[in-house]
N, C-alpha and C positions, 0 to 999 in steps of 0.2 A: 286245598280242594274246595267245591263249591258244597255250601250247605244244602241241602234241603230243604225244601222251603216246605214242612210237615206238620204245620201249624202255626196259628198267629199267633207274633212272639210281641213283647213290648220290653224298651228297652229305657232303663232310669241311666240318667248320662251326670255327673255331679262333677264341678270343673272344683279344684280346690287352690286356690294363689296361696302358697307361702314364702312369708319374707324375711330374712334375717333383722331385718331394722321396719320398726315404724312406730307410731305415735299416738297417745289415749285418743279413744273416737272411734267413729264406723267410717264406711262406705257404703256409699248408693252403688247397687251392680246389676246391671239388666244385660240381657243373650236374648238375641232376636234373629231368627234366620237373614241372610244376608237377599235369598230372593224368594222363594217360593218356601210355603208351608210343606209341601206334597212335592216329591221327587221321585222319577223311578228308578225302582234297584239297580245299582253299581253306578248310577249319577254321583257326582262329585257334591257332597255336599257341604256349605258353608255356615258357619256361625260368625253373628258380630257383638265383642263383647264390651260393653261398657263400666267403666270402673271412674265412678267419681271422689274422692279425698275428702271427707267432710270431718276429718280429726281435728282442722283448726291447726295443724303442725305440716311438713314436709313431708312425702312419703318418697321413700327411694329404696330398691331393690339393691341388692347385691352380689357378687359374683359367687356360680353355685346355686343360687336360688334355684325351686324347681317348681314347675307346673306339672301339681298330680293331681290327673284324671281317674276316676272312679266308676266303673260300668258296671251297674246290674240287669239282670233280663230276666225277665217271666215269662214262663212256658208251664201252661198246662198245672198253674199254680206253685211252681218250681222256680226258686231262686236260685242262678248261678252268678257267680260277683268274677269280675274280671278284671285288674287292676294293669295300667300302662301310665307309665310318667313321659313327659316331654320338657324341653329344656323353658324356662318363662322368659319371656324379654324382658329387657333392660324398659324399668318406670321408672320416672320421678313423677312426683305432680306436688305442687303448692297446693294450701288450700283453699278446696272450693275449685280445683282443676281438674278435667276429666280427660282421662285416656279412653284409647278406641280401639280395639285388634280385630282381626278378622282370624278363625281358627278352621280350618279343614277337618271336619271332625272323620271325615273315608280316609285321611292319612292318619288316625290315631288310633280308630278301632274298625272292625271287621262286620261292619253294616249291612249286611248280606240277605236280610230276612226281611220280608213284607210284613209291617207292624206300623205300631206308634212307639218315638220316639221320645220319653220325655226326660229335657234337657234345662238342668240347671247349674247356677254358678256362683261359686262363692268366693271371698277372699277372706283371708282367715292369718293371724299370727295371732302372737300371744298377748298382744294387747289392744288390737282391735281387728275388725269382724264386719261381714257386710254381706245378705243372701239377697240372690233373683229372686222373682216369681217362676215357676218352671212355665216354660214353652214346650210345644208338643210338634215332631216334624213325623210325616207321615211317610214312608217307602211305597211303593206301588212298584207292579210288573208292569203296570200300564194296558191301557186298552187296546188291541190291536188293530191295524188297519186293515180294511176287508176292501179287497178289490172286486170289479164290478159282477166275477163269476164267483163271489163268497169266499175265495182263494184268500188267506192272509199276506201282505204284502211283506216276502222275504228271500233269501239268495242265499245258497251255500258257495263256497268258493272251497276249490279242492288243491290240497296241495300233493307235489311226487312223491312225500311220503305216508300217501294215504289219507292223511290229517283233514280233519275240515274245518271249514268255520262260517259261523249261522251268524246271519244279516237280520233284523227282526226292524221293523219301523213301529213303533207304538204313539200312541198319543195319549195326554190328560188333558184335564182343562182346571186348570186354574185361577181363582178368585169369580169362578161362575161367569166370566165373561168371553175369555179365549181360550181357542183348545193349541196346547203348544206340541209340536213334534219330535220324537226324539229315535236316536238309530241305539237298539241293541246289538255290542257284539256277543257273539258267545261261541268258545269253543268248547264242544261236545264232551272234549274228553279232558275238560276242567283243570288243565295244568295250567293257563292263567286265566284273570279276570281283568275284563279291558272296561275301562271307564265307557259310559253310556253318554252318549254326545246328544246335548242341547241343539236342534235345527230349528228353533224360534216358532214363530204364528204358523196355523197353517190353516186353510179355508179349504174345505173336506166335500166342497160341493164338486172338487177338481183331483180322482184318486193322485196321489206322490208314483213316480217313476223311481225304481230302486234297479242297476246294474252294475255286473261285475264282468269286466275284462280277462281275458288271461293273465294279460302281465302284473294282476292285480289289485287295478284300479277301480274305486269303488264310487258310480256318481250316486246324487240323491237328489231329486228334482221334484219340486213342491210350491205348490202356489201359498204366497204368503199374503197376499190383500188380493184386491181385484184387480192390481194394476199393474203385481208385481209376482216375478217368481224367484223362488234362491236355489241354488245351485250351488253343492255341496261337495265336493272333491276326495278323496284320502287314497290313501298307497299301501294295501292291505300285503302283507308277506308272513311267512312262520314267523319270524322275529320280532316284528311290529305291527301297532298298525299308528298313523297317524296322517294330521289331516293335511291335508295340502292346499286347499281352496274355497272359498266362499265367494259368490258370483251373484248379482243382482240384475234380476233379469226383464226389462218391462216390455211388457204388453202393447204393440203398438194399438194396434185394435179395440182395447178395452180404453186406453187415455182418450180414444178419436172419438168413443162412447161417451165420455165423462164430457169434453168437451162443448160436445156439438147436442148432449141431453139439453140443456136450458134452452138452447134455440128451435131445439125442434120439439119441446113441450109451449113454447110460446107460437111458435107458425101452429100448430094444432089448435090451438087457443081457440075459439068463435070469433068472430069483427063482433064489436062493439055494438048496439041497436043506432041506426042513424035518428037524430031529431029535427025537426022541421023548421027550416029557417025561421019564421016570425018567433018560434018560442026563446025566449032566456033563459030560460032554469030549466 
């Protein structure tokens, strides 16, 4: 079921490598989000985790090894610790060689809550050892898009067994420069949770077109530059939902703008002052 979101939680995430075999010495280990700092609720989100060998010997995993994840959350001054293991990959590395993974951290635990995230990583056996610095990923519900009569931009689709399911378009903006768009699904009555789809840049001088079909089919239409719009497909049903299309769409009007701007800022120009034939300079 879906949590409630009844206060701002923060969640300590500690990755721990254990390895049957390795060698005197440490490791350098850094976890760096894979895209953004700031994601919103039920987005897929990614970690990338770096692990360097600097024992000076071989390090190599073996079979059995396990990657265990350790999760604590604060709420309201309250620690709850929640532990989940997952299978580790197959390492070797020389030394002085560095490995690289990428980890889903919405496939490991239940990320549900509008907070900060802080997320660290360690490798660890019995004779050598190696911590991150912790990074901090932030959840958000996201900002919602407001159509041009204050309306929020969103679509229920009804199924024959009563059921429904809410379409929500939100936006964030990250790294202070672009605001990127994203579709929430949500069904009301929380028997599942559908991952929250990335639809990239979007330029908000231009509100997003959001529609659903009977048979439904759900578009998502948004202008992504000046020159350019995306068109976004999926095949919403009880069972599923998933996407079907991505479409790039340009603007013939807005490029005929871009082109013909420099010549028609230079015919605006003034003519030049004329000079009088006897003079040279």
């Amino acid at each position: 079921m879906r949590i409630a979101n009844l206060f701002y939680s923060s969640f300590f995430v500690v990755f721990v490598f254990f390895a049957a075999r390795a060698n005197p010495g440490g490791f350098s280990v850094k976890v760096e989000p894979v895209v953004h700092f700031t994601h919103v609720i039920d987005e897929p989100v990614d970690v990338r985790v770096t692990i360097r060998n600097l024992t000076g010997q071989p390090f190599r995993t073996a079979a059995g090894d396990r990657f265990h994840c350790a999760v604590e959350r604060y709420a309201r001054d309250r620690a709850v610790a929640r532990y989940e293991d997952a299978e580790m990959p197959e390492v070797e590395l020389q030394p002085g060689e560095t490995w690289q993974g990428q980890i889903r951290l919405t496939d490991m635990f239940k990320m549900r809550l509008e907070g900060d995230y802080f997320i660290k990583a360690d490798v660890a056996n019995r004779q050598g050892s190696g911590s991150s610095d912790g990074t901090v990923i932030t959840l958000s519900p996201g900002q919602p898009i407001l159509l041009k009569d204050g309306r929020p931009a969103q679509a229920r689709q009804m199924f024959s067994d009563g059921t429904q399911r809410e379409f929500r378009l939100v936006y964030l903006q990250n790294y202070q420069v672009c605001e990127y768009l994203y579709l929430r699904i949500i069904d009301p009555d929380n028997v599942r949770a559908w991952d929250t789809l990335s639809l990239g840049v979007i330029f908000r001088s231009e509100e997003p077109k959001l529609d659903i079909q009977n048979d439904g089919t759900v578009t998502i239409l948004h202008r992504a530059s000046q020159e350019l719009h995306m068109k976004t497909t999926l095949a919403s049903s009880r069972e599923e939902v998933r996407v079907t299309g991505y479409e790039e769409l340009f603007d013939p009007e807005a490029i005929a703008r871009f082109l013909l701007d420099p010549f028609i800022k230079k015919a605006m120009e003034p003519p030049p002052p004329k000079k009088s034939w006897w003079k040279l300079w």
